[in-house]
GULO-917375 format. One line per 3 residues: number of its first residue (from 1); their letters; for each residue x, y negated, z negated of C-alpha. Coordinates in Angstrom, 1 decimal, decimal comma, always signed. Example, Ala and Ser with C-alpha at 12.3 -4.5 7.8 and 13.67 -1.06 7.14 Angstrom:
BEGIN
1 = as = +12,3 +4,5 -7,8  +13,7 +1,1 -7,1
//
This chain:
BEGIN
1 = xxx = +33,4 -31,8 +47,3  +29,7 -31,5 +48,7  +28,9 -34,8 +46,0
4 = xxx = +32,1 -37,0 +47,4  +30,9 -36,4 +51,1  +27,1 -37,7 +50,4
7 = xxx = +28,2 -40,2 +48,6  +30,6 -41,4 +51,7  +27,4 -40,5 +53,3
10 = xxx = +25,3 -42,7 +51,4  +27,9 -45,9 +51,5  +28,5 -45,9 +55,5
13 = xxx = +24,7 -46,1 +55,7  +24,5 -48,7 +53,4  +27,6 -50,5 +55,4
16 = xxx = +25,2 -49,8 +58,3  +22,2 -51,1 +57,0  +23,7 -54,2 +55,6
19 = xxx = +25,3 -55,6 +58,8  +21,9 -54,6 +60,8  +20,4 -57,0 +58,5
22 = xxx = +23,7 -59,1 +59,1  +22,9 -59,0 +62,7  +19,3 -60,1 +62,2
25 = xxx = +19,5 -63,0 +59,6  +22,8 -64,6 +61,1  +22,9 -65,9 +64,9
28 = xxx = +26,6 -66,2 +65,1  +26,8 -61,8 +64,4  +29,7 -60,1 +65,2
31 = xxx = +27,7 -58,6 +68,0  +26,9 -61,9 +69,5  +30,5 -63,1 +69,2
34 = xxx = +31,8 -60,1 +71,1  +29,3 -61,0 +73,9  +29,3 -64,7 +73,8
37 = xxx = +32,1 -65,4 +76,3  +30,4 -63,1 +78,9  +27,3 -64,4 +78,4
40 = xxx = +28,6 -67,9 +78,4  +29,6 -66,6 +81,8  +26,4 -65,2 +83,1
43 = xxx = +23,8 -67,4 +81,7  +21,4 -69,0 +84,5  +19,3 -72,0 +83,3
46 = xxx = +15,7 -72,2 +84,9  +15,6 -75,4 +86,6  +12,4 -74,8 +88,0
49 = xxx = +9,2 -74,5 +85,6  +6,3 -72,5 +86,8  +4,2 -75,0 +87,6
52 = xxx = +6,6 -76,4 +89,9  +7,2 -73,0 +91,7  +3,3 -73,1 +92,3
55 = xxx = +3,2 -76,5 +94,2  +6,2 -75,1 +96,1  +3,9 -72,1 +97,2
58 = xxx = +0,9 -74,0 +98,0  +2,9 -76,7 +99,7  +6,0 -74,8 +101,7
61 = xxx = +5,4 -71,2 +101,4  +1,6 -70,3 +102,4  +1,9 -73,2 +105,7
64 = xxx = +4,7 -71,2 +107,1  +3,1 -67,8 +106,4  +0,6 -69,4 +108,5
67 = xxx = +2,5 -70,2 +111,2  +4,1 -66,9 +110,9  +0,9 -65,6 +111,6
70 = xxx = -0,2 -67,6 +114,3  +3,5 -67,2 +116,1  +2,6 -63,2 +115,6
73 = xxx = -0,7 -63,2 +117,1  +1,0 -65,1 +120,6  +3,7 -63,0 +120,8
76 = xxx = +1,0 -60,0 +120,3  -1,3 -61,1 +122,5  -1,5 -63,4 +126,0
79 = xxx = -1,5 -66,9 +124,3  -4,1 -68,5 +127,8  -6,4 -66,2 +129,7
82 = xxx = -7,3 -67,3 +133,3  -10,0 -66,6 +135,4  -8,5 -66,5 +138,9
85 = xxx = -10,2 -65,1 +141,9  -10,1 -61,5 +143,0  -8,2 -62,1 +145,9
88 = xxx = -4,9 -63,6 +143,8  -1,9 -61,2 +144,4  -0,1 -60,6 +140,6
91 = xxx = +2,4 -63,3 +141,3  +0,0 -66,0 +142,2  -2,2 -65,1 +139,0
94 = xxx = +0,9 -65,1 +136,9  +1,7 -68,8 +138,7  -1,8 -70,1 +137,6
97 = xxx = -1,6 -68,1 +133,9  +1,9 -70,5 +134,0  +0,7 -73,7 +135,4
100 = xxx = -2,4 -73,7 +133,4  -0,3 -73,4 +130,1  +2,2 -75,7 +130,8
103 = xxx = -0,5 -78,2 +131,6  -3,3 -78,0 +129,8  -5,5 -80,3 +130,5
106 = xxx = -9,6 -80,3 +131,5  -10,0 -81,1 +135,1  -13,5 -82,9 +134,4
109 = xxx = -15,4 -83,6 +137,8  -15,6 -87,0 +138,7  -13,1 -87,8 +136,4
112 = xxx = -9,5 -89,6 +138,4  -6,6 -86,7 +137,2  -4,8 -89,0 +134,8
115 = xxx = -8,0 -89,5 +132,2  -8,2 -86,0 +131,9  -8,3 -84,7 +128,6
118 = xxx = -5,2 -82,7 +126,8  -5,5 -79,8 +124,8  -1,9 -80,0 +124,8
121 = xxx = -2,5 -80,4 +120,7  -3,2 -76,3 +120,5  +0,3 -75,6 +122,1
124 = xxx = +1,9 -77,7 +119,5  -0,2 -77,2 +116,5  +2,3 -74,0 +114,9
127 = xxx = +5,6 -76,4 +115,4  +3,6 -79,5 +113,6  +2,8 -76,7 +110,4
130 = xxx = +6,4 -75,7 +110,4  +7,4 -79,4 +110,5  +5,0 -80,3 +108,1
133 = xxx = +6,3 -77,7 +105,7  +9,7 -78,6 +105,7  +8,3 -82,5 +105,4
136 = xxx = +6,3 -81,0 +102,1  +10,0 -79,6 +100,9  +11,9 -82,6 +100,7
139 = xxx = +10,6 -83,6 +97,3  +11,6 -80,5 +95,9  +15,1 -80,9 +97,3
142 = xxx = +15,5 -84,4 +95,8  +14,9 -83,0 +92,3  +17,5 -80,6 +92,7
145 = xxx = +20,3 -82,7 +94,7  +19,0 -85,6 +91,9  +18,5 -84,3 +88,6
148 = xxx = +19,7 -80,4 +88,5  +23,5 -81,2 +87,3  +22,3 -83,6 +84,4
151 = xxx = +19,5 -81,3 +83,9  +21,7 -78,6 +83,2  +23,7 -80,1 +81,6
154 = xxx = +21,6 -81,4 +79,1  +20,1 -77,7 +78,5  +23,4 -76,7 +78,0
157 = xxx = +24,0 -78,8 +75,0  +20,2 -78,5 +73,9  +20,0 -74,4 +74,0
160 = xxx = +23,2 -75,0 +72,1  +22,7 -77,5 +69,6  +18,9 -75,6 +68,6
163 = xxx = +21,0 -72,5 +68,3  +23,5 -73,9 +65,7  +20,8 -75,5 +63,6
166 = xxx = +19,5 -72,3 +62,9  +23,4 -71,0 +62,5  +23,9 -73,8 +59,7
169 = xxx = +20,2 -73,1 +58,0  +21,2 -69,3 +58,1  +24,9 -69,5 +56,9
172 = xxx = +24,5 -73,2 +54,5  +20,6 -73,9 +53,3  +19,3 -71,0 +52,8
175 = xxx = +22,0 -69,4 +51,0  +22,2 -73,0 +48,9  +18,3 -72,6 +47,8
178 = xxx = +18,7 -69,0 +46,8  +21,5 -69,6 +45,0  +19,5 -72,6 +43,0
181 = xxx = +16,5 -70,7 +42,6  +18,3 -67,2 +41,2  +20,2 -70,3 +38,7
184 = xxx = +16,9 -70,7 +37,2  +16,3 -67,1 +36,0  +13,0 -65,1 +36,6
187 = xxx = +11,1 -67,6 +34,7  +10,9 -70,1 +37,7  +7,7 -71,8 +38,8
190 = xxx = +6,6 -72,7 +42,0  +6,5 -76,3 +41,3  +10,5 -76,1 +40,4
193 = xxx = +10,8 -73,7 +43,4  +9,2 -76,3 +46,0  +11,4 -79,0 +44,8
196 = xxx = +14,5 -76,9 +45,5  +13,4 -76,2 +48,7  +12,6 -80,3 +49,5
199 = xxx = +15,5 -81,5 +48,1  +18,0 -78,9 +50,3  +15,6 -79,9 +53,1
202 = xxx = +16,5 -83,7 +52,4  +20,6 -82,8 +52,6  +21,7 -83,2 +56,0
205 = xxx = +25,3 -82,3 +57,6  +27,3 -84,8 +59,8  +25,8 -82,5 +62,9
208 = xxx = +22,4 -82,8 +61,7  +22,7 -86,4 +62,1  +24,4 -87,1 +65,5
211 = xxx = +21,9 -84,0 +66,9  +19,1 -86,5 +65,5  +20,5 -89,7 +67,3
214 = xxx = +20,7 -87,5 +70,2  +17,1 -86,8 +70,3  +16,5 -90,3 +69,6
217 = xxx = +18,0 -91,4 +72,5  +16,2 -88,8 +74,8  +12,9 -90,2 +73,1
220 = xxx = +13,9 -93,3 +74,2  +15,4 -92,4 +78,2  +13,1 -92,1 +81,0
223 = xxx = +15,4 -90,9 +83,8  +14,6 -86,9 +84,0  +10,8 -88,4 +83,1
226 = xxx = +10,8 -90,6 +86,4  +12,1 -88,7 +88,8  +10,0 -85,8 +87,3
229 = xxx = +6,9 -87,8 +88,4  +8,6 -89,6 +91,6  +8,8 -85,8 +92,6
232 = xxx = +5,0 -84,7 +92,4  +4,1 -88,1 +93,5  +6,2 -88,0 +96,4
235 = xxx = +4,0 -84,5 +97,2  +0,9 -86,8 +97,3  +2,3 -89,1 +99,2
238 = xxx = +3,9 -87,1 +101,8  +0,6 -84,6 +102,1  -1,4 -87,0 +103,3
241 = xxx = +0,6 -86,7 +106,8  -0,6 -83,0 +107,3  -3,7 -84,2 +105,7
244 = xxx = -4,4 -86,6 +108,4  -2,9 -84,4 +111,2  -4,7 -81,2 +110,7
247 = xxx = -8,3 -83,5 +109,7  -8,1 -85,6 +113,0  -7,4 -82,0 +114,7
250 = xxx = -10,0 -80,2 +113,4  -12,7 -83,2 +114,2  -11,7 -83,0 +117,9
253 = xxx = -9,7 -80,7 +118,6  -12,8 -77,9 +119,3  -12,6 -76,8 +122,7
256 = xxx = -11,1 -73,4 +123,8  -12,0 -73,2 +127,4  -11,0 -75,7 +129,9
259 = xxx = -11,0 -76,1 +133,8  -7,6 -75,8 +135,3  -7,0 -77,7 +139,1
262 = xxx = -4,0 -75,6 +140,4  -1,2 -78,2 +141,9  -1,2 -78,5 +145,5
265 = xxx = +1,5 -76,4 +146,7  +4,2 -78,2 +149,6  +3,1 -76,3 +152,5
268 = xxx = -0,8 -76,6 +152,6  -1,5 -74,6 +155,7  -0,1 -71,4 +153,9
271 = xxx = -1,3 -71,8 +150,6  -4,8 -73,2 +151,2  -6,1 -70,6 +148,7
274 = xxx = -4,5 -72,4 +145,7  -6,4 -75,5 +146,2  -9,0 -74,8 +144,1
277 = xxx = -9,6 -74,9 +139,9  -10,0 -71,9 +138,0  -11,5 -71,4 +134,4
280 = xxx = -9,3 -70,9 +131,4  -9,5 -70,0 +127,6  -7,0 -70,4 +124,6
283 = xxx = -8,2 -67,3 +122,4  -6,3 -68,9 +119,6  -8,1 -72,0 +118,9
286 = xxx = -10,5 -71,0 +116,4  -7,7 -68,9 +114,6  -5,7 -72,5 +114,3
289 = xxx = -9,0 -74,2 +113,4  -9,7 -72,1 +110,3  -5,7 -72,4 +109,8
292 = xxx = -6,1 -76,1 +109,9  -8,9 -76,1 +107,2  -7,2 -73,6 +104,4
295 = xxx = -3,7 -76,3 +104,8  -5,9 -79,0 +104,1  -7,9 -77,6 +101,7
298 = xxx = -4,8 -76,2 +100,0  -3,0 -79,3 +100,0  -6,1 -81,0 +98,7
301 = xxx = -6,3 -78,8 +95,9  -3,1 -78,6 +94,8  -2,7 -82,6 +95,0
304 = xxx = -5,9 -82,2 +92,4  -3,6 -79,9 +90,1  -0,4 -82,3 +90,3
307 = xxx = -2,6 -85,2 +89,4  -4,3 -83,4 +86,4  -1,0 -81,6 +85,3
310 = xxx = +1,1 -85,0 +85,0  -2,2 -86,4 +83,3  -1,5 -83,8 +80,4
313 = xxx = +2,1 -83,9 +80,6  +2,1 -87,6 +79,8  -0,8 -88,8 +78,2
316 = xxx = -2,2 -85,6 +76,8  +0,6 -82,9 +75,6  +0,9 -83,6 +71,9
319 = xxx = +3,2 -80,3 +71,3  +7,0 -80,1 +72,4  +7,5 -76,2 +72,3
322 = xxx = +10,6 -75,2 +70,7  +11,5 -79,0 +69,6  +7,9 -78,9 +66,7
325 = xxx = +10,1 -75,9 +65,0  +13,2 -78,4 +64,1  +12,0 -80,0 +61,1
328 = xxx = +11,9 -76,1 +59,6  +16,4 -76,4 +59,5  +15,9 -80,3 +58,4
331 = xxx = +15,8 -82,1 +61,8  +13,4 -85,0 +61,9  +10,0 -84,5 +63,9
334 = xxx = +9,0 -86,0 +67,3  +6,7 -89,1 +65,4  +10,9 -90,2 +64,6
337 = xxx = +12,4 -90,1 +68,1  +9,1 -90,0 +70,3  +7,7 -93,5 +70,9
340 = xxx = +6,1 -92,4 +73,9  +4,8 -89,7 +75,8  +6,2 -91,0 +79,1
343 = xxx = +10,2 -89,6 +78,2  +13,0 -87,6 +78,5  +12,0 -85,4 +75,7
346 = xxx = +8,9 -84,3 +77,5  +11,0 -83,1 +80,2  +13,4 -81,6 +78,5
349 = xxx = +11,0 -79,6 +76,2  +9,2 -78,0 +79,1  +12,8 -77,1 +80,4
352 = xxx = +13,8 -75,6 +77,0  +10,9 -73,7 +76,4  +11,1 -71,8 +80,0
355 = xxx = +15,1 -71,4 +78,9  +14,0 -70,5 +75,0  +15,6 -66,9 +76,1
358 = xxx = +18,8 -68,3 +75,9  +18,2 -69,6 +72,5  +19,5 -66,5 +70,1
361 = xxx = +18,1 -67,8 +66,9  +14,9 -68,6 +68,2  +13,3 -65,5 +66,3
364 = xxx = +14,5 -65,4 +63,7  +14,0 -69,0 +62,3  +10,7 -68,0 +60,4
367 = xxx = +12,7 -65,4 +58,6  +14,9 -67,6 +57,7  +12,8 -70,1 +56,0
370 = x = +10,3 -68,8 +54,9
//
């Protein structure tokens, strides 16, 4: 009795052990198949590649964490501080504090009231980031609204079609060249086992060869390609507005203390006090003034990185991620379907690599070939 029970014992591990290995050579597992309409479910493609998500934060994100911070500091703080005379009751210091903000301008001496000069650019500096940000954000939301639903689904069928080329290598070529090889006895040589391995590589199934035309035709589309670079041109082209902005500000816009004349009020006899002009400061110009320099500086920079990074993406970049691996399950190589660099396929293989987690197979296709 003991011997029958390890021997049960020994054959459900063996069961075990075989469809681990099941599990591990074949994509299409019983594991996976029990999983696959969930998952089909809850997949979420990445259609936004790192690089992409770092422009977004240079362009969008850090500006309105500026602003953010300026908007803080006057809501923390008294955003004009006036100098009025001693003998101002609270309300009449409070009408000058108002006054003065609401007009801002430098009453100059011997200057007529209308050429006075406006610091009125301070007061309005926070909106113009916040505006500028969501200026810098409209690229990002003509991608999505213009490519994200061909875009996906393209990666649909790509993550797909990768996936079931190593499926047919797994379950039809591989099992084919063992079954060749083990025909020839132990007395093989490597010559006769290379050819065996060539000439299963040179057999090609119906799927093989539309998924080839396929990739042809993405070598030879430019759509995703174009608006890929209309987007990060668009950046350049639409920074140099805050560029300008924030570079004509921070040439002239230096001064923090001004001269305020108080308006004369209706009845002069009873307010003769108020005719007079009273010193005032805006504590946060030099605050806005550095702010001013990182945003252009920033937006400098990463206009230098989006120049150099579609430089490499299209003239550069040799290697297409997960699409060099093909030729390993019989699929031709780039140099077939890639007549330029400027194409579809260059998109696409960014997108596909950020997705390759979706791609089941993807792991085990050296085991399987080699």
């Amino acid at each position: 009795m003991q011997n029958i029970l390890d021997q049960n014992l020994d054959m459900a591990t063996a069961l075990l052990a075989g469809e681990k290995l099941k599990e591990l050579i074949l994509p299409g597992s019983s594991q996976d198949e029990k999983g696959g309409a969930l998952a089909s479910l809850m997949v979420q493609l990445k259609l936004e590649l790192p690089f992409d998500r770092v422009v977004t934060i240079g362009t969008v994100i850090i500006p309105i964490l500026l602003v953010t911070l300026v908007f803080t500091r006057n809501f923390a703080e008294e955003s004009i501080y006036c100098y009025t005379p001693h003998n101002f009751t609270r309300d009449q210091a409070l009408y000058a504090r108002g006054y003065c903000w609401t007009e801002l301008r430098d009453a100059v001496p011997g200057v007529e009231s209308h050429l006075w000069p406006s610091l009125f650019e301070h007061k309005f500096l926070p909106y113009a980031l916040l505006a500028f940000a969501g200026i810098m954000y409209i690229p990002a939301l003509g991608w999505e609204f213009l490519a994200s639903t061909r875009l996906t689904s393209e990666l649909n069928f790509l993550l797909q079609e990768i996936d079931n080329c190593y499926h047919r290598a797994a379950e039809g070529r591989a099992p084919k060249i063992e079954k060749q090889i083990q025909s020839k006895g132990p007395g093989i040589t490597e010559r006769e086992r290379r050819e065996i391995i060539e000439n299963a590589e040179k057999e090609k199934s119906p799927e093989q060869n539309l998924f080839e035309k396929y990739l042809e035709r993405r070598g030879q589309s430019n759509f995703l390609a174009k608006l890929y670079l209309a987007r990060h041109l668009a950046i350049i082209c639409l920074s140099s507005i805050p560029i300008s902005y924030l570079s004509a500000y921070y040439a002239r816009q230096r001064q923090n203390e001004f001269t305020c004349a108080l308006g004369e009020p209706p009845d002069v006899s009873s307010y003769a006090e108020l005719k007079l002009r009273v010193n005032c400061k805006l504590p946060a110009v030099q605050l806005q003034r550095i702010m001013a320099a990182v945003d252009i500086s920033l937006l400098c920079t990463m206009n230098l990185i989006i120049l150099v990074n579609l430089l490499h993406l299209f003239v550069v970049r040799k290697s297409n991620f997960v699409f060099d691996k093909l030729h390993k399950v019989g699929i031709k190589t780039r140099r077939r379907w890639q007549k330029s660099q400027f194409c579809d396929i260059n998109i696409l293989a960014m997108f596909c690599n950020e997705n390759r987690d979706h791609i089941k197979s993807l792991n085990r296709l050296d085991f399987i070939t080699n």
